[in-house]
N, C-alpha and C positions, 0 to 999 in steps of 0.2 A: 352640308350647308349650315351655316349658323342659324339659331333658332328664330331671327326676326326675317330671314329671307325664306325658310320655311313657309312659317306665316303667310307671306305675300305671296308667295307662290300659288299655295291653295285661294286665294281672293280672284285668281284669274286675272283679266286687265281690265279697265277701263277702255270705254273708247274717248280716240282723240277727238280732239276740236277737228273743227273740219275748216281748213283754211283755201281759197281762192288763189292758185297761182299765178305772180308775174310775171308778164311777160317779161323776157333778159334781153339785153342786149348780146352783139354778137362774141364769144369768146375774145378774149386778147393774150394771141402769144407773143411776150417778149422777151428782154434780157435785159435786166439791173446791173449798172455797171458801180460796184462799190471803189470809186480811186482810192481812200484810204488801204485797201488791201489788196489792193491789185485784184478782184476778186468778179465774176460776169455769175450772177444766178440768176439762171431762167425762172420766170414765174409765166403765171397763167390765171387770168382777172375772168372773174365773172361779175355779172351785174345787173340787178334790175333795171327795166327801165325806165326811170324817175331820176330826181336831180336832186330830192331833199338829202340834207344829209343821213348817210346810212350809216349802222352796224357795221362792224367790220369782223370777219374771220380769218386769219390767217391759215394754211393748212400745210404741214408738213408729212413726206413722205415715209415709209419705213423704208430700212435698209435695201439696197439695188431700186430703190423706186425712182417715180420720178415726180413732175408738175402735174401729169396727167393724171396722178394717181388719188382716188378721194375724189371721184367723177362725181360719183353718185348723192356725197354730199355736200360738194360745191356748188352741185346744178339745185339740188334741194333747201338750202339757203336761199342762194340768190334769190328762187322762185318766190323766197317768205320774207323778203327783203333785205338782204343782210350784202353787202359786198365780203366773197369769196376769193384771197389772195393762191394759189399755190404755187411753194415755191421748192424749188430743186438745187437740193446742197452736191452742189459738185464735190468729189471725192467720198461720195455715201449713196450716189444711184445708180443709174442703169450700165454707168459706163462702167463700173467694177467687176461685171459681171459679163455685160457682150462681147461674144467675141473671145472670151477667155477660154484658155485648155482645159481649165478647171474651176467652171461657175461656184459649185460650193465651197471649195477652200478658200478662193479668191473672197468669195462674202465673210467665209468664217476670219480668214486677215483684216479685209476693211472693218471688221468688228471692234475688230482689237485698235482703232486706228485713234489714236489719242485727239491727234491733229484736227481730223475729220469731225470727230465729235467738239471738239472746240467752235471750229466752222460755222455747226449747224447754228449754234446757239448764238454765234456773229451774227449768221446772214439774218435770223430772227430781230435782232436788235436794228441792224441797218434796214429791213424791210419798216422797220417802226419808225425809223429816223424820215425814211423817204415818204410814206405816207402819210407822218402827222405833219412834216415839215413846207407841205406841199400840195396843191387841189390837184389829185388826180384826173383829173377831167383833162388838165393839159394835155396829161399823154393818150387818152381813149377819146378823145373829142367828144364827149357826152355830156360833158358838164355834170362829171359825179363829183359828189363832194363825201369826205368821210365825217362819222362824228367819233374825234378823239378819244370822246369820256365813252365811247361803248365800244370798246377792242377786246376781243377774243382770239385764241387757238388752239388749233386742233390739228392731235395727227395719231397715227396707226404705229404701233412698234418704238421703232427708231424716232418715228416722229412725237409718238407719248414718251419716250424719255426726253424730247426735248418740251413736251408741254409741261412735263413735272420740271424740270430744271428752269424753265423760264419761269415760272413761277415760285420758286423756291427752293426745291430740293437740292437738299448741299451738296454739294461735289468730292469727290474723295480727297483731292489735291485741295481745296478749298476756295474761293472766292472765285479766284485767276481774276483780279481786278473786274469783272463782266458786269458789277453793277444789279446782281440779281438776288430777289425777286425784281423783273421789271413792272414798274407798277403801272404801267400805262395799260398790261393785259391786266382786265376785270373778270376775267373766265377762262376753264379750258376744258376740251374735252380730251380725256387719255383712253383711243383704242388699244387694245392687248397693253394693257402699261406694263413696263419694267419693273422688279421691284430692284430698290435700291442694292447699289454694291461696293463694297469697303464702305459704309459706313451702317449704323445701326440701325432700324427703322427709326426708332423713337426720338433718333438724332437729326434724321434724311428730311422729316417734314414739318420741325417743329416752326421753320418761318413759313408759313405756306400758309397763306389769308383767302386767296382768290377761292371763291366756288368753282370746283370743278366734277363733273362728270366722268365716273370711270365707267368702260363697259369694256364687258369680256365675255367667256362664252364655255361653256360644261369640255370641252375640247381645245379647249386653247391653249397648245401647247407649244415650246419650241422657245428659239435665242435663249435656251438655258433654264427653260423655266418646264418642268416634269408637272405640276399640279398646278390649273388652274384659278385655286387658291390663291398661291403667290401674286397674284397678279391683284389682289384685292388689298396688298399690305398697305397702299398708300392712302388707300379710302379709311382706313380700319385706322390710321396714325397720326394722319393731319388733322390739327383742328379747324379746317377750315371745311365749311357747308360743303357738304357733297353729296352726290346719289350716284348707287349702284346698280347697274344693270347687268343680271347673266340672261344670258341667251343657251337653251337649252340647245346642244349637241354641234353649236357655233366652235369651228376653230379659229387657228390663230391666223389664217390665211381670210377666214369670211369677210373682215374688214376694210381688206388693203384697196379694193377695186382698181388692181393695175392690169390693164386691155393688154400691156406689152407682153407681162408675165403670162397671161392666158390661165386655164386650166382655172386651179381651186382661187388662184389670187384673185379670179374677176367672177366670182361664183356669186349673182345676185340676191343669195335666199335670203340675207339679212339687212341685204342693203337700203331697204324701205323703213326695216323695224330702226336699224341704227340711226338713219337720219333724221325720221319725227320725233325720238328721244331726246335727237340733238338738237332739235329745234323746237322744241318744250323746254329745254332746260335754258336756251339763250331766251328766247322770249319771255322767258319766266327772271333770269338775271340779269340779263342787259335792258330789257325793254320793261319790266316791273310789271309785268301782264298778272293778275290773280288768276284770269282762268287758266294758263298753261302752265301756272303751279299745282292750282287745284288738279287739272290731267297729271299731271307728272305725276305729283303724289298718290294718285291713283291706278297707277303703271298705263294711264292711255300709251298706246303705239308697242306694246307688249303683246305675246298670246301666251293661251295656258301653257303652262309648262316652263316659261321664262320665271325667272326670280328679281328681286328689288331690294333696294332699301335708301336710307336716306336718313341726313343727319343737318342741323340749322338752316332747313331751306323751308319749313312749316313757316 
């Protein structure tokens, strides 16, 4: 570990604010119909229930996942007020892998799926066109309203390479007209992040403004990545505000919270630490809270053993 995550390490955590949950409203499963692309992605709304305008999260799955996936920190949001979108990029979840003769090859293909990863970072954009364009309340009947100027996202794997690229990080092929950084996200958080491929770090994240949040975990290994390390290049290259979180003896499955996948994928031991992190670090950039700075900066929602650090967010 580098010597200022040392440091924090031995400080132990702080504890969190202690916040009062809302009650939600009742999940919403539906289906976004994009006519421009011919294109149906399911998503799945969570939401307090009030009618001010809220926060907004968007949440994207990792590779074979789905809407369902990021339970834990969709429901934990909501609870803090924020609306929690998740959405499911067809041709990169569940169905590549059900049903198949050969679950892991079949993944390790859609990997490599050019198409697919284009998609994801579509349906990201069209999920922003439908929801700034339009009072969500039409379709949930609750009369929720979003607030534009406070959009965030977040995803695990597959879905942190899509929060680093909607946010900035260059693409090997370049631009592909997408329009990115999209600046209407003001935040993100990158579970297990990618480090970048075909191009350099110091190239990958020089447009990259947004604060964002990495966390990862002394075991996170896997989609190519042997040392845990790797997975810290984007916090280490961007200059944009960010904080790091390791989680001591966390892999690369602790995060995903997918019920379908079962086993290690829905394995809860980190899913309380990941979400009040994440919910320190938006309250702290979207909503301008000093005390959830102050927490953060202090590792609340950490235990010993976990490591930290942090860059323009003082």
């Amino acid at each position: 570990m580098s010597g200022m995550i040392e440091r924090r390490t031995l400080l132990g955590a702080a504890t969190a604010s202690a916040v009062l949950p809302l009650p939600l409203t009742p999940p919403l499963r539906t289906e976004w119909r994009d006519a421009a692309r011919g294109r149906t992605v399911p998503v799945l709304i969570r939401a307090p229930l009030h009618t001010d305008p809220a926060p907004l999260v968007l949440l994207s799955h990792g590779l074979g996942g789905s809407r369902n996936g990021l339970a834990y920190l969709g429901e934990a949001l909501a609870r803090s007020g924020y609306v929690a979108i998740h959405l499911q990029h067809p041709g990169s979840d569940t169905a590549i892998w059900q049903g198949a003769a050969d679950p892991r090859g079949a993944m390790a293909a859609a990997a490599l799926n050019v198409g697919a990863a284009l998609a994801r970072l579509q349906d990201i954009g069209f999920a922003l066109d439908r929801v700034t364009g339009q009072d969500t309340g039409l379709e949930t009947g609750i009369g929720l309203r979003i607030d534009p100027g406070r959009i965030a996202i977040a995803g695990h794997s597959y879905g942190a390479w899509t929060v680093s690229h909607m946010l900035g990080e260059r693409l090997p092929l370049g631009g592909l007209g997408l329009g990115l950084p999209d600046r209407r996200l003001r935040a993100g958080i990158a579970l297990s992040p990618i480090p970048p491929f075909g191009v350099a770090p110091e190239q990958a994240y020089r447009d990259m403004s947004a604060p964002i949040l990495h966390v990862t975990g002394t075991q996170d290994r896997g989609m190519g990545v042997a040392d845990w390390r790797a997975r810290t290049v984007g916090y280490r290259n961007a200059a944009a505000p960010g904080f790091l979180a390791v989680f001591e003896g966390a892999s690369h499955a602790a995060f995903a919270g997918e019920e379908i996948a079962g086993g290690y994928w829905n394995d809860p031991t980190y899913h309380a630490r990941t979400a009040e992190v994440s919910r320190l670090f938006l309250d702290a950039v979207l909503r301008g809270s000093t005390g959830a700075r102050a927490a953060l900066l202090g590792g609340a929602g950490l235990v010993p053993g976990d490591a930290y650090e942090s860059k323009g967010l003082a």
